[in-house]
N, C-alpha and C positions, 0 to 999 in steps of 0.2 A: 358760553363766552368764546371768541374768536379769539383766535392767535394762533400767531408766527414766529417760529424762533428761526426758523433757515435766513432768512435776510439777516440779521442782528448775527448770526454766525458765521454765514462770509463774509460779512463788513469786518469783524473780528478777527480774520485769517488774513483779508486783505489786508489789515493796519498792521498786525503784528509782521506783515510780508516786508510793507512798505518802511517801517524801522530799519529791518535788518537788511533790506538792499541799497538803502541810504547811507548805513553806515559802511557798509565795504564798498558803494562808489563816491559817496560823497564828496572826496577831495577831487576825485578822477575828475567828475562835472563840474566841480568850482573850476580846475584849473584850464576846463575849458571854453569856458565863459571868461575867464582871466581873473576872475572873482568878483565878476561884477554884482552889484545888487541894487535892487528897485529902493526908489524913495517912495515916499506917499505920495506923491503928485502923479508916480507913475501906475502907482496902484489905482488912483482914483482913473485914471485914463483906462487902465486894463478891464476896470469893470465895468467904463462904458462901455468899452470899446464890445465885450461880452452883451450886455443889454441891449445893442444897437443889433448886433450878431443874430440874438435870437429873433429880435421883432426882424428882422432884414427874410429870414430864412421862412416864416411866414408866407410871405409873398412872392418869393424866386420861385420859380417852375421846378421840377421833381428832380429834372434831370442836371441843371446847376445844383442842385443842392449836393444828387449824390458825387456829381465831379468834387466839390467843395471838399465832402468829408471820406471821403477816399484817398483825395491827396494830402487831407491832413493827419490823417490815422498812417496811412505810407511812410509820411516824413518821420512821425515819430515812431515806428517798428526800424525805419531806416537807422535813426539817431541811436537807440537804444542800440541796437544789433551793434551799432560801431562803436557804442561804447564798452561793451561785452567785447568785441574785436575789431579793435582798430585795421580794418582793412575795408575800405571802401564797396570789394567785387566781395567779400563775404557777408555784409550788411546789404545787398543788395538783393540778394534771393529772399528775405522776409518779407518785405512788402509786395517781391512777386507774388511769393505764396499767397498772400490775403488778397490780392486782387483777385488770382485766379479763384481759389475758394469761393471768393464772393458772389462771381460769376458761374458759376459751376453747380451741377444739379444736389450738389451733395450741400451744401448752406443749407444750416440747419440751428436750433434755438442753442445746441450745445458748445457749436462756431462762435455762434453771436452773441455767448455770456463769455464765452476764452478769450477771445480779444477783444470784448469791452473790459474786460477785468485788464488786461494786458498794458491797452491802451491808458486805463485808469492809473494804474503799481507806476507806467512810465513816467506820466507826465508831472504826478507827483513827484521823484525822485529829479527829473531833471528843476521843475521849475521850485523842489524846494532849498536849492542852492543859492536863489536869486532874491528869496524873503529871509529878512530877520525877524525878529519877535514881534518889532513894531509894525513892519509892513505887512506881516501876516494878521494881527488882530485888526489894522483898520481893513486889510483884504476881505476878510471873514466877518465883518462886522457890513460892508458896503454890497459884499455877494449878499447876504442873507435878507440886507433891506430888497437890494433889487428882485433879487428872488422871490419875496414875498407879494410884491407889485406885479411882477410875468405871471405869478403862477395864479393868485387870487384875484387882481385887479381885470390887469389885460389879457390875462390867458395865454399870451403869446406861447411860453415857454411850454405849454400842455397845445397847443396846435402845433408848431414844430416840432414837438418829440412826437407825436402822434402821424404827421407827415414824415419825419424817418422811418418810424417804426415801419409803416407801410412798405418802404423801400427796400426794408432790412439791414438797414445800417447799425452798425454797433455802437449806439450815441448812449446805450446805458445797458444794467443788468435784469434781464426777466427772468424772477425765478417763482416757481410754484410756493402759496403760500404753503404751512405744514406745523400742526396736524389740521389745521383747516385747509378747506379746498377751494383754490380760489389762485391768483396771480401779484405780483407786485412787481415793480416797476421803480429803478433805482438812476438817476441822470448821471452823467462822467462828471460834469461841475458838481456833483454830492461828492464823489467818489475823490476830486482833485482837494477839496476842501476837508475831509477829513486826513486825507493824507499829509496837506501842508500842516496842518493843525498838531498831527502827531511828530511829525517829523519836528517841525519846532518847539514843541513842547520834550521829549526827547533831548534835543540838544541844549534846550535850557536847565534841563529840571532833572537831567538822568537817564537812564536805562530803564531802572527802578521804575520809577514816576510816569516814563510813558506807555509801559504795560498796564499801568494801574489807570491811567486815562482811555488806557482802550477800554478796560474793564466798566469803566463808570460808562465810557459811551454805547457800549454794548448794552448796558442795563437801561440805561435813558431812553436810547432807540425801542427797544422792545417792550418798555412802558408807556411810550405814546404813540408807535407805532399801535399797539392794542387799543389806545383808546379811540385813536382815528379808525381802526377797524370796526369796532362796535360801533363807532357812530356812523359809519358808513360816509366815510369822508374819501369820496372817488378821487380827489386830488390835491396835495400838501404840498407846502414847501420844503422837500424834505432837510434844504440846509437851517431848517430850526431844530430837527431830533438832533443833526447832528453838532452842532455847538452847544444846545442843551449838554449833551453828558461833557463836552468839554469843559463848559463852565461849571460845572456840579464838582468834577476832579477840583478845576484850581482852587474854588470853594472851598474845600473838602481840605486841601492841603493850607491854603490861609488860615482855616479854624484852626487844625493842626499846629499851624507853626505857633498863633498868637497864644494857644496856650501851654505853649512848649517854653515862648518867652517869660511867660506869667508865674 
């Protein structure tokens, strides 16, 4: 039988990251956003606006794409750095650093899991200031349809990851499968959606509660990660492992509570 526990254990390292950096900046980011927060109409926009993104990046030539996502991985090492320190000129040598790295004979597969992980821990943390619980489940409910149409219908989303990949841009995580030998292949919209997922679940449900959603998603993940591995399924949507174990937790906790009422 094939299986992988190293994907399902960083994703596990990453959530537990993204809890605890949320909560010592949480207020920071709110109050720099002014506390603003999306509605659903702006949700539903965000994940056109994402599905139009991916089919778009399809068809731009190699070298708009990698301007594209260079300046957008910059902004956000730039944003974070100054939210770490408020100082403009000391948030500003981070996105140096990834440029030049990027360009540099030393970019390597170790590079390009650090700051897709980086990129991922951020943008979760800043954009999970801007979802509440509701804008978050219809977010996660509209990514996961779209997702399933890019990835199985159009493909788009597996010819534009496959088009970075070539570039080397860090648009997701590649790590060797283990104890089987083999590769996987993880997108930063998985990486942003488990993180809003925890981060709001967390702040609704506890501390407590969204360790134990990691827990369940960890377990989700690597029981259908395995069975897509044995069936030799070259390409999933992987935002369905990952709200699988999310719904399985609230599941899990609804049984819970109703017969706590009873």
């Amino acid at each position: 039988m094939i299986l992988d526990v190293l994907l399902p254990s960083v994703l596990f390292l990453i959530a537990v990251a993204i809890i605890f950096l949320d909560s010592k900046f949480e207020k920071k980011v709110s109050s720099l956003f002014g506390g603003t927060e999306l509605r659903i109409s702006h949700v539903v926009l965000l994940v056109a606006a994402i599905g139009i993104i991916v089919t778009v990046l399809v068809f731009i030539p190699e070298v708009t794409m990698m301007v594209f996502f260079l300046f957008a991985h910059s902004t956000i090492l730039f944003l974070f750095t100054y939210l770490i320190a408020p100082k403009w000129y000391l948030a500003i040598p981070t996105p140096v650093l990834f440029i030049a790295l990027y360009f540099s004979p030393y970019w390597n597969i170790h590079l390009f899991n650090f700051f897709a992980i980086i990129f991922g821990v951020c943008i979760s943390i800043y954009m999970g200031s801007l979802f509440t619980w509701k804008t978050t489940v219809g977010f996660a409910t509209l990514l996961t349809v779209v997702d399933v149409i890019q990835v199985l219908v159009t493909r788009f989303t597996v010819v534009s990851a496959e088009k970075a990949l070539e570039l080397g841009l860090p648009i997701g995580i590649i790590l060797p499968t283990f104890p089987y030998k083999g590769w996987t292949f993880l997108g930063l919209g998985d990486v942003l959606l488990l993180g809003l997922l925890r981060i709001q679940t967390t702040r609704k449900h506890g501390r407590k509660f969204g360790l134990a959603s990691i827990v369940s998603m960890t377990v989700a993940f690597l029981l259908l990660q395995t069975i897509l591995l044995n069936a030799s399924v070259e390409s999933f949507p992987a935002t369905v492992l990952v709200i699988s174990g999310w719904l399985a937790a609230l599941g899990a906790r609804y049984l819970y509570e109703s017969q706590a009422r009873e």
